[in-house]
C-alpha positions in Angstrom: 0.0 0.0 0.0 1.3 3.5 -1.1 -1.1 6.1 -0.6 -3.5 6.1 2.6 -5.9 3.9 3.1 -9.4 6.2 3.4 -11.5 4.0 6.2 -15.1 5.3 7.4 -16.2 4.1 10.9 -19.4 4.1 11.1 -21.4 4.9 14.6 -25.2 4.9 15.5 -26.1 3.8 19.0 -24.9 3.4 22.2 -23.0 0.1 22.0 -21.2 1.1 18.2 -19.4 3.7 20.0 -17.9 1.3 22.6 -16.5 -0.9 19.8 -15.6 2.5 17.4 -13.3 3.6 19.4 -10.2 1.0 20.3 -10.4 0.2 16.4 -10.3 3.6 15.4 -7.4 4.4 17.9 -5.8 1.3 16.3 -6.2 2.5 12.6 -5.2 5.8 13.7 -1.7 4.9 15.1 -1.2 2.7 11.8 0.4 5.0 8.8 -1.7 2.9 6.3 -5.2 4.6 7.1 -6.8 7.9 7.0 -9.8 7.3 9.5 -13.0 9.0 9.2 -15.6 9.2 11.6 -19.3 8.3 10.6 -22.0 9.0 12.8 -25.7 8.4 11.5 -26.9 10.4 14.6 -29.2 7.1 15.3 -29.4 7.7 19.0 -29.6 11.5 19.4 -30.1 11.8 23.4 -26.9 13.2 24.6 -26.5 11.3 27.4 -26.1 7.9 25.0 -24.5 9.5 22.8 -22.0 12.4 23.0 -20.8 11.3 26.5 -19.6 7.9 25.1 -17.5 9.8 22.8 -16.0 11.8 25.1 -15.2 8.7 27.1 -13.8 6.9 24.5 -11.1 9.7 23.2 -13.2 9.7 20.0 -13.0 13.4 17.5 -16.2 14.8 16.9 -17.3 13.3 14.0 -16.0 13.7 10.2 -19.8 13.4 9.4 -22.8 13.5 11.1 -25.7 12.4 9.3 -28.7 13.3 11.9 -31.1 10.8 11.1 -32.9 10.7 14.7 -35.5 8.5 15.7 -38.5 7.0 13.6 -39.6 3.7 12.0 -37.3 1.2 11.3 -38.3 1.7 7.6 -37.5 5.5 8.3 -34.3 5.2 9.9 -33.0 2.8 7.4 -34.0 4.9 4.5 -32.9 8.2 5.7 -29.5 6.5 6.6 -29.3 4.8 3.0 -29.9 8.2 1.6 -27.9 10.4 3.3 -24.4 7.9 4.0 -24.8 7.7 -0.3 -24.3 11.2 -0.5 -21.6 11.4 1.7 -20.1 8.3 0.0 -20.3 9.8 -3.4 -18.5 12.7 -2.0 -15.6 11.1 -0.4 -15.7 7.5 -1.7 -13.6 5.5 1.1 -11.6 2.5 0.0 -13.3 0.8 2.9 -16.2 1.4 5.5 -16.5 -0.4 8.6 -19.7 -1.3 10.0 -20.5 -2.7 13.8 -23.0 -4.4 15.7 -26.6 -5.1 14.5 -28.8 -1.5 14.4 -30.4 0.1 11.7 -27.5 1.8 10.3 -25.4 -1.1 10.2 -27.5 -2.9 7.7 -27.9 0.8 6.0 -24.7 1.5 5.4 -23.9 -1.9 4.2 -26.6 -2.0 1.6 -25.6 1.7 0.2 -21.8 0.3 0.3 -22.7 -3.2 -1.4 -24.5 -1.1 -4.4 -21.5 1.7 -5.1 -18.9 -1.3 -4.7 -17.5 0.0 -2.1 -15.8 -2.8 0.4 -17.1 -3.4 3.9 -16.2 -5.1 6.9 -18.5 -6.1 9.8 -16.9 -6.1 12.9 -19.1 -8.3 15.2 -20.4 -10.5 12.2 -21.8 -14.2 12.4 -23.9 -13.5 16.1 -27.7 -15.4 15.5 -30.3 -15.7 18.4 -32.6 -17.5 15.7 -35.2 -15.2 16.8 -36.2 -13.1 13.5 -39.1 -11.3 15.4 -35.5 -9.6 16.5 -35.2 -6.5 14.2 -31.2 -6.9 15.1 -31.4 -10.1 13.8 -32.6 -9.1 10.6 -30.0 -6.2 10.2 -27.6 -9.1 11.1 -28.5 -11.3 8.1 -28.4 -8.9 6.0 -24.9 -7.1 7.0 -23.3 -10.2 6.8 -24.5 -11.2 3.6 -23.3 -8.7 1.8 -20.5 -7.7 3.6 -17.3 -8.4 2.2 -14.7 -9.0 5.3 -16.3 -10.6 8.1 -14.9 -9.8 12.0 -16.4 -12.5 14.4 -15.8 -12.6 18.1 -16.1 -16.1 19.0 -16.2 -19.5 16.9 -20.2 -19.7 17.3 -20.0 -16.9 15.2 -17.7 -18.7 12.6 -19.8 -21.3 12.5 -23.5 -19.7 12.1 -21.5 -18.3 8.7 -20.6 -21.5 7.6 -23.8 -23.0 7.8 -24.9 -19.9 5.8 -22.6 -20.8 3.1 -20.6 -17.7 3.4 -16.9 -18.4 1.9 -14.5 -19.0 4.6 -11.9 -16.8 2.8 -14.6 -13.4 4.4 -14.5 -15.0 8.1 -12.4 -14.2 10.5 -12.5 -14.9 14.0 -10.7 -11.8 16.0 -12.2 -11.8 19.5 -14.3 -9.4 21.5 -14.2 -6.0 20.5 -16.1 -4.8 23.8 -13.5 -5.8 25.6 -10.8 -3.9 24.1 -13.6 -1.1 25.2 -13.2 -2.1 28.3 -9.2 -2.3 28.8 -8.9 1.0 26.6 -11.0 2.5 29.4 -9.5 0.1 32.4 -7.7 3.3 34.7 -10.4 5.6 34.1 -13.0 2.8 35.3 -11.1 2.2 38.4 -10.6 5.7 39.1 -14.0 6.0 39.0 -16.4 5.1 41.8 -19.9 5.2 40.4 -21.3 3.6 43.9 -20.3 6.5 45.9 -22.2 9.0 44.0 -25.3 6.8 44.3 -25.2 6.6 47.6 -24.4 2.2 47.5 -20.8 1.8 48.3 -19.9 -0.9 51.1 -23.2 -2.5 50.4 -24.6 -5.4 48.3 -25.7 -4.3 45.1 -27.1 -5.5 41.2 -27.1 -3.4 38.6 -30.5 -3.1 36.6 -30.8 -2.1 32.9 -34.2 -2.7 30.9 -35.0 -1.7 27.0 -36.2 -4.6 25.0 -40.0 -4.3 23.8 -40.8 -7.4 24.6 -39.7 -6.6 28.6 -41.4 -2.7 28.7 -43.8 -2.0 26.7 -46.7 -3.9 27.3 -48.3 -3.3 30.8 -48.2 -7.4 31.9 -44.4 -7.7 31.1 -43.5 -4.4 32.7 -45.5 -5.0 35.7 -44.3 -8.6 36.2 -40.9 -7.4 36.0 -41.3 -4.2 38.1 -42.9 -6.6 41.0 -40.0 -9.1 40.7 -37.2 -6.0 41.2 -39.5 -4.9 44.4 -39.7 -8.6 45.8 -35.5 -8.7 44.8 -34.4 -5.7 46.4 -35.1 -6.5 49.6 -32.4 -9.2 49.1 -29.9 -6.3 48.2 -30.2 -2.9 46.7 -30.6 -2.3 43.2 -29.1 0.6 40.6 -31.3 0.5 37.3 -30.1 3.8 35.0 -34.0 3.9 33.5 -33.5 3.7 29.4 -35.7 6.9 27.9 -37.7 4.0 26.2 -38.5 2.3 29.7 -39.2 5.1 31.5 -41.8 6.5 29.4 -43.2 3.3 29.5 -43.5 3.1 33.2 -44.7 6.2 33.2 -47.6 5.5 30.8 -48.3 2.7 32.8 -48.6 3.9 36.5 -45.5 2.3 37.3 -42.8 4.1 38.0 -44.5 5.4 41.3 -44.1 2.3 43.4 -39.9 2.1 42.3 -39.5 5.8 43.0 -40.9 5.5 46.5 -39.2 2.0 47.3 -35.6 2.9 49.5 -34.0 0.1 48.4 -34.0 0.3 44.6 -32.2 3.8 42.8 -33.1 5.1 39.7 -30.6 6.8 37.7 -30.4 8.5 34.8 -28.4 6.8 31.6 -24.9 6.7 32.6 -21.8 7.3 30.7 -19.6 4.3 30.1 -16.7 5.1 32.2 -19.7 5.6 35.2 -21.9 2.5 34.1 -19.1 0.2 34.5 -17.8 1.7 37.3 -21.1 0.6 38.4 -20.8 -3.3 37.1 -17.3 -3.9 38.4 -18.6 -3.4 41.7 -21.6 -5.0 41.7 -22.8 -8.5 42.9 -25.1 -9.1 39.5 -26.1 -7.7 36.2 -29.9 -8.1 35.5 -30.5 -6.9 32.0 -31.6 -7.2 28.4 -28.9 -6.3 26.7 -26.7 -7.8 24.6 -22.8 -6.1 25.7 -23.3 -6.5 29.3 -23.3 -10.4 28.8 -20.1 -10.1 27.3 -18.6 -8.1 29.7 -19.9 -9.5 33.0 -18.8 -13.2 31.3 -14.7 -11.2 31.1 -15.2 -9.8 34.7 -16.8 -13.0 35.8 -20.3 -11.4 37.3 -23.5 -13.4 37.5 -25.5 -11.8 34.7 -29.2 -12.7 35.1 -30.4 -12.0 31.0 -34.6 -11.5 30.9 -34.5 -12.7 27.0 -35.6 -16.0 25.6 -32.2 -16.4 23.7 -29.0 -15.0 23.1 -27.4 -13.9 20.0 -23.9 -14.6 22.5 -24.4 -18.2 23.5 -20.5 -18.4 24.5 -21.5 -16.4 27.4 -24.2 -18.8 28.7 -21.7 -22.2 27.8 -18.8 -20.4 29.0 -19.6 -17.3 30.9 -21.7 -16.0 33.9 -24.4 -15.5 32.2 -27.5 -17.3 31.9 -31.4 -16.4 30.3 -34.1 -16.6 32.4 -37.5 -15.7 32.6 -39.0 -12.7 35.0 -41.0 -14.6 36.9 -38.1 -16.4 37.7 -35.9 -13.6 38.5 -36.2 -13.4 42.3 -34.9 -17.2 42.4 -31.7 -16.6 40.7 -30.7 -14.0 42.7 -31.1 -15.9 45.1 -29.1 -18.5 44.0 -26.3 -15.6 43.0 -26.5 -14.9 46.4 -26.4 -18.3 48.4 -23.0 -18.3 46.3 -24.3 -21.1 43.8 -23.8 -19.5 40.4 -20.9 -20.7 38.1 -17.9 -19.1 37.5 -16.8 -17.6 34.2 -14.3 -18.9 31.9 -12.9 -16.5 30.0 -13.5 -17.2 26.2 -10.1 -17.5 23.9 -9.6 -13.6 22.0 -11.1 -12.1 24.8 -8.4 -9.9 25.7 -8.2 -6.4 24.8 -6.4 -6.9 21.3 -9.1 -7.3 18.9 -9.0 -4.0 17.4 -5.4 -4.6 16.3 -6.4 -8.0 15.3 -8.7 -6.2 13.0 -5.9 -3.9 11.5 -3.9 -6.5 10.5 -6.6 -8.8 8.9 -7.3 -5.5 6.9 -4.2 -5.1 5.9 -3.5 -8.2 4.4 -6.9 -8.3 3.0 -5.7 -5.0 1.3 -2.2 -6.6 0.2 -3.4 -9.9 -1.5 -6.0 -7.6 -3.2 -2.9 -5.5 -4.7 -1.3 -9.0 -5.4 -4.2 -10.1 -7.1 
């Protein structure tokens, strides 16, 4: 390679900036590549958005595409529309695409159709579930993607059943955890539990956004009874997702957690605070999809509300397991009685994926110049 390697990084949510960043500062200290910053403006709220940034020692953004909130339909098409004309412009020799929102699969399709190479960093992860809308932008990104990053061999092998060519896989390792060890001192230094008032005591950490957990009143109120009935086991942190809280509000809900001592709500929290927060807590109950990874590396009991897991390694390996929410004051219980298994750390899992990725691009880029 003789002249710079133009590379857009492509950001939309919450968890995309997390893995962003330790690739970008990878690519940046590599003479090779001139690194742009994409950010489809996906998730406008600025505490999920412009505080990770900060966090992670990320520029402001080369672009900023301010698609906002709306149907899935709309948030695909106005990200289709308006990365194409800011690919036309520029034209980068590669884009790089993470994770499973709306914008991922945008971006891939407007790439696929100007012949412009991708890579999907966090390819091959399937929960099976296609109701999923992640699972869908999944399928698609990694269909048409042409360099495949995966994080564990699951993920290799959900490709290969798809019949994509081995020569696009390539198993790198856990890009959230390079998040994690990029952010390490500043975590440490940190001590979210003294600003909330839970240091020196028992804690879990609470975080809720799936539809299928908030939206309707029986699911909400099932879980919302459950997190009463648990926290007078040991106290409870839940930083309330915009999404949940409206709903709890819509639904008479939020009263009976406000006025309950032993559970605090907290606004979204920055990255550096939020796992702060984890590190020091005795369990993760959630619905997400990076805190199973990340409680599996710090070996946490993580009790997942979700009937499957597009991260099975952290169930088989890790310390996380899927349960329902009517079963959710039991395994705390069990957490607690000191009966949960321990993690085992999952091979690649250690802080160097992002340079991983570097190389793999560049000699993807060198047999293409051989070729």
């Amino acid at each position: 390679m003789t002249d710079k390697v133009v590379v857009h990084l492509i950001a939309a949510a919450r968890p995309n900036f997390m893995k962003v960043a330790p690739l970008y500062h990878a690519l940046m200290a590599n003479d090779n590549f001139d690194v742009r910053l994409v950010h489809t403006g996906q998730h406008y709220d600025a505490n999920m958005s412009q505080a990770f940034f900060d966090d992670l020692g990320l520029p402001q953004p080369h672009h900023y595409l301010e698609v906002g909130s709306g149907t899935h339909a709309e948030q695909t098409g106005k990200v289709m529309m308006r990365y194409e004309e800011t690919a036309m412009k520029e034209r980068p020799d590669w884009t790089v695409v993470v994770g499973d929102v709306n914008s991922t699969a945008a971006v891939a399709m407007v790439c696929a159709k100007l012949l412009i190479p991708v890579a999907h960093l966090e390819a091959g992860l399937r929960s099976g579930d296609r109701s999923m809308p992640e699972e869908i932008n999944r399928l698609v990104t990694d269909t048409i993607a042409d360099l495949l990053w995966t994080p564990s061999p699951d993920a290799d092998e959900n490709l290969l059943k798809e019949g994509v060519a081995p020569a696009r896989i390539e198993l790198v390792g856990n890009i959230m955890i390079d998040s994690y060890e990029l952010m390490r001192e500043r975590i440490e230094a940190t001590d979210t539990a003294v600003q909330l008032g839970v240091a020196g005591e028992r804690f879990g950490v609470v975080t809720l956004h799936r539809p299928a957990n908030v939206d309707a009143r029986d699911s909400l109120e099932l879980l919302t009874n459950q997190l009463l009935k648990a926290s007078e086991q040991l106290k409870l942190v839940f930083p309330v997702h915009p999404r949940t809280r409206k709903s709890l509000e819509n639904h008479g809900l939020l009263d009976s957690l406000l006025s309950s001592s032993r559970i605090h709500l907290a606004e979204p929290l920055s990255y550096i605070e939020f796992m702060s927060l984890v590190r020091g807590a005795v369990l993760a109950v959630t619905d997400s999809g990076g805190i199973q990874e990340e409680t599996t590396y710090l070996d946490i009991p993580c009790l997942t509300l979700r009937p499957n897991t597009e991260r099975p390694i952290t169930v088989t390996q890790g310390s996380n397991r899927l349960i329902k929410p009517v079963e959710l004051l039991d395994n705390i219980q069990t957490v607690l009685a000191g009966e949960w298994p321990a993690s085992q750390c999952p091979d690649l899992w250690d802080g160097r994926t992002a340079q991983r990725c570097v190389e793999s691009l560049e000699k993807y880029l060198n047999a293409a110049s051989a070729a």
